[in-house]
N, C-alpha and C positions, 0 to 999 in steps of 0.2 A: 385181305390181299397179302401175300405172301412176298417180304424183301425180295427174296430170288426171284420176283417178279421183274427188275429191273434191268433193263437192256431191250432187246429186237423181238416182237412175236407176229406172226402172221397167224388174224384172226378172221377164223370163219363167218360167215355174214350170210343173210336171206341175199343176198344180191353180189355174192362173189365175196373175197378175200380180202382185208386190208390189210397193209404192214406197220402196224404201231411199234412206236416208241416212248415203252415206259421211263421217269427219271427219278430218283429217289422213291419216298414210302408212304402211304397214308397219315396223317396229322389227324386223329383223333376221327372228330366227326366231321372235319373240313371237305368241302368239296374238292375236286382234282380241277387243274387247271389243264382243259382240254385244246390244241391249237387246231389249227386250218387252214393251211396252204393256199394262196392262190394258182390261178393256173400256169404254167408254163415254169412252176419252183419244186419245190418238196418241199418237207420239214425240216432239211439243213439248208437248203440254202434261202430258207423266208424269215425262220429263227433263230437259226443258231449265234448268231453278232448278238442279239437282242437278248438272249438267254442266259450268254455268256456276259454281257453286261454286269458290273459292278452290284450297283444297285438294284436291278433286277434277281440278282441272286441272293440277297437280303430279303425279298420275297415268296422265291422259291424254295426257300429252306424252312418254310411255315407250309407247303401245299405237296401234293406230289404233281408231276406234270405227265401228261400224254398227248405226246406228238400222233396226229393219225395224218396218213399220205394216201392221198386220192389215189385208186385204184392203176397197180401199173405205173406212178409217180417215181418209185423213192428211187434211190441212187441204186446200178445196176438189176431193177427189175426186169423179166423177161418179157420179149414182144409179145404181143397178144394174138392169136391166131387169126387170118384175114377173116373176114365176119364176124368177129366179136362183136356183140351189143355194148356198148359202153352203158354202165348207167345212169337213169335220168337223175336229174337233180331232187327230184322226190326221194328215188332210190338211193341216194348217196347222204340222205339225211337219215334214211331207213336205215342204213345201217351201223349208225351210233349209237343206239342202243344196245344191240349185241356188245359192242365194245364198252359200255360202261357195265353192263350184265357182267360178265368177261372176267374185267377185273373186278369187279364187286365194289367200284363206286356208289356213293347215296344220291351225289348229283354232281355236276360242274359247271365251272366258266369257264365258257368259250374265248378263245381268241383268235379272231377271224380274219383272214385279206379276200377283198378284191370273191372269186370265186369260193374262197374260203368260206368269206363270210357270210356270202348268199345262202351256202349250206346248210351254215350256224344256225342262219336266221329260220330256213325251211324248217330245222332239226327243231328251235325253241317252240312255230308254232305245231310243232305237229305233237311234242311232248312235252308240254312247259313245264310237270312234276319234275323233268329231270334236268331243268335249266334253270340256275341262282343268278346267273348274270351273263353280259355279254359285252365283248370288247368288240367293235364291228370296223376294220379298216376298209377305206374304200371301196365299200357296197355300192354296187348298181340293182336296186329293189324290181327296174323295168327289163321286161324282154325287149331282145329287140325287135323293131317293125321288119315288115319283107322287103322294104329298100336298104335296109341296112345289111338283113341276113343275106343279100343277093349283093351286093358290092364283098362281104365279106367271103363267099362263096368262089367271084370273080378272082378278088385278090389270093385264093388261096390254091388256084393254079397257074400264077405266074410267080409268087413268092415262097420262100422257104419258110417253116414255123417259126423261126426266130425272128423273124422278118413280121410275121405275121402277129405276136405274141408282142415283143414288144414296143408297139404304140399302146398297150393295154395294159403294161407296168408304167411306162415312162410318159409325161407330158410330151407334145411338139417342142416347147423349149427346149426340155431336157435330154431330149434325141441330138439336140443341134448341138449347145452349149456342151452338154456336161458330160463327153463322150468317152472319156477314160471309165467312169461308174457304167454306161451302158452298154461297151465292148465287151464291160467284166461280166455282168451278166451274158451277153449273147454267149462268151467262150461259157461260163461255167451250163446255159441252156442246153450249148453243144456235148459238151463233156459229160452231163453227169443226169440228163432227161430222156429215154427213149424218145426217139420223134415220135415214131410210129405210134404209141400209146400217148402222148401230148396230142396230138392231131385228134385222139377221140374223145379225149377229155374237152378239148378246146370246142371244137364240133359240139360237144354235148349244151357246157356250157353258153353257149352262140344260140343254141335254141331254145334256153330256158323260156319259161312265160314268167312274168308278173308275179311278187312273191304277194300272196293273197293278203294284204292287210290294210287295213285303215284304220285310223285314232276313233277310239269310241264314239259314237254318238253321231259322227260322218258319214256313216252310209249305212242301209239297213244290212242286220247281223253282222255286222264291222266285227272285226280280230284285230289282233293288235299284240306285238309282245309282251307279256306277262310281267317279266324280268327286267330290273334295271340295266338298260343300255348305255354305252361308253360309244358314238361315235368319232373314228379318224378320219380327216382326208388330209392328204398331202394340198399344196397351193398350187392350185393350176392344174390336179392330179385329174385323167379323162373323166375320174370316173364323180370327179368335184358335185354335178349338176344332181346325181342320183344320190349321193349322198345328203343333199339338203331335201331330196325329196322325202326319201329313206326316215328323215327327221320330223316330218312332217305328218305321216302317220304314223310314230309312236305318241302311248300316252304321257300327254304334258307331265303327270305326276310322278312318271319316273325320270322325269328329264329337265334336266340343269345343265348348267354350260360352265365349264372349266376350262380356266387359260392355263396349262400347265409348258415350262420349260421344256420339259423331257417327257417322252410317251412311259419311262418309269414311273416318274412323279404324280404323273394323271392314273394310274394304276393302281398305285398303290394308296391314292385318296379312295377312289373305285373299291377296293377292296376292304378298306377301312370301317366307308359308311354302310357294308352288309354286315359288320365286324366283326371280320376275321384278320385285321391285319392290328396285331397290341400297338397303343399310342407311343411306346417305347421304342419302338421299330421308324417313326413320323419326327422323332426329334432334330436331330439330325436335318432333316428334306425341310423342314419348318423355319430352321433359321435360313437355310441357305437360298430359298425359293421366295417370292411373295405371286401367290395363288389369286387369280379371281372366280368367287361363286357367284354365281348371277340365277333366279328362278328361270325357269324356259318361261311361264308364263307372260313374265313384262317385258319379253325382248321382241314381241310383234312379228317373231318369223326372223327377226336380225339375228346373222354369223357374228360369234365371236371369234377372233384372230389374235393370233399370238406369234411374232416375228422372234425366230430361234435361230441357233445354228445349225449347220448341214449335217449334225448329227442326231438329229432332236427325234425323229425315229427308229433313232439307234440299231440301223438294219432290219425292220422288219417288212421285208417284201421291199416294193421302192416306195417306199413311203418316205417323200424327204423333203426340205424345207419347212412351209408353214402348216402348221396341224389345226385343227379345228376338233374342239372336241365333245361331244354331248353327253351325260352321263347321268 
């Protein structure tokens, strides 16, 4: 891949166009760190705080990164012509491959929100050659039922998409309480999201089915991700309940549970134990942190919980408060 790779490309796809965003250069034979937007965001306003972080950038100076934006997403994309098919969540896993082909990655880690990382997760089981790991923030693994999809139906011709979008970044609490952070999001949804193309993403997403998986030996021809997983959820975040589920069929042996301070610190452990992050890089985060490793297997299904500050998700998506994280 070619330095002058870096900056804006719109890549062709079996299922329409994505707008990526390359950052720096390949690092040898390291994987690229590939993100994922949830819906109602892009890839500046779910990453960019997070990327732009300190410590985070003591990271990404060992990987290159690719921002990719949901079809129609990214800041001033054009409307979509009235009957455009949006596509399915199969389809939008479908086409990350061409974009790792594209640039000529060997494989990457995902970093996923919310619909993001529903994607991530469709994309690992459908390709796992081309997935080393995955960061997954508040996954919902279930579709929803037809009384959910028909309330959400209901609600979305008496409310505005913003309206509509965020109870699905932000908790009940954090609608009421913490409304200076939720108006910033509604202005920046306004300003810098087509509605018109949010509304077919969101639609799409609302009708996902069931991401196929179960932990080995659970059900006959069970699947399951391949690749060690990093789960986040915010405390009290909607999507809290799918995320413990989400945990539950992955395999125990890729899965431990880290109390980390900062969603850097848990990352850059994450990246360490595939080892690509040098222990020279860990010094530093070692004195200042005390970490707990706990095996998934002797926790019986128990969360572990780690009480941080309000910036402990350092902007990624509304991810904020208490993290919970599996890896």
């Amino acid at each position: 891949m070619p330095e002058c790779w870096d900056g804006e490309h719109d890549v062709e796809t079996p299922y329409g166009m994505l707008h990526v965003v390359i950052r720096g250069a390949p690092k040898g034979n390291k994987p690229a760190i590939l993100t994922y937007h949830d819906v109602g965001l892009n890839h500046k306003l779910c990453f960019n705080p997070f990327f732009h972080n300190e410590d985070m950038q003591e990271i990404t100076k060992h990987f290159v990164v690719c921002h990719v934006d949901a079809p129609g997403q990214q800041v001033g994309a054009p409307q979509f012509p009235q009957g455009y098919q949006y596509p399915t969540m199969d389809q939008l896993a479908g086409m990350l491959p061409t974009v790792v082909e594209h640039f000529g990655f060997k494989s990457i880690v995902g970093i996923g929100v919310g619909a993001g990382a529903f994607v991530l997760a469709k994309f690992a089981l459908i390709f796992p050659d081309l997935v080393e790991g995955l960061v997954l923030l508040n996954i919902d693994p279930n579709g929803k039922g037809w009384i959910d999809w028909a309330a959400s139906k209901l609600s979305g011709l008496t409310s505005t998409i913003p309206d509509i979008v965020l109870p699905h970044l932000f908790s009940q609490e954090e609608l009421v309480s913490n409304t200076e952070l939720v108006q910033s999001y509604r202005q920046q949804i306004n300003n810098n999201v087509n509605h018109f193309n949010l509304q077919l993403f969101w639609n799409m997403y609302g009708s996902r089915r069931d991401l196929e998986m179960n932990r080995s030996g659970s059900a006959l021809n069970s699947k399951t991700l391949k690749c060690p997983v990093m789960l986040v959820v915010g405390d009290n975040a909607p999507a809290e309940e799918g995320v413990v589920e989400c945990n539950s069929k992955l395999d125990p042996t890729n899965t431990t549970f880290l109390k980390p301070g900062k969603l850097t610190e848990a990352f850059k452990y994450f990246l360490q134990g595939m080892g690509y992050m040098p222990s020279a890089s860990m010094t530093r985060l070692a004195r200042s942190r005390t970490a707990s490793l706990t095996s998934a297997g002797s926790t019986d299904g128990t969360r572990s919980r780690a009480c941080t500050n309000s910036d402990s998700a350092e902007g990624v998506g509304a991810v904020t408060q208490t993290m919970e994280v599996s890896c």
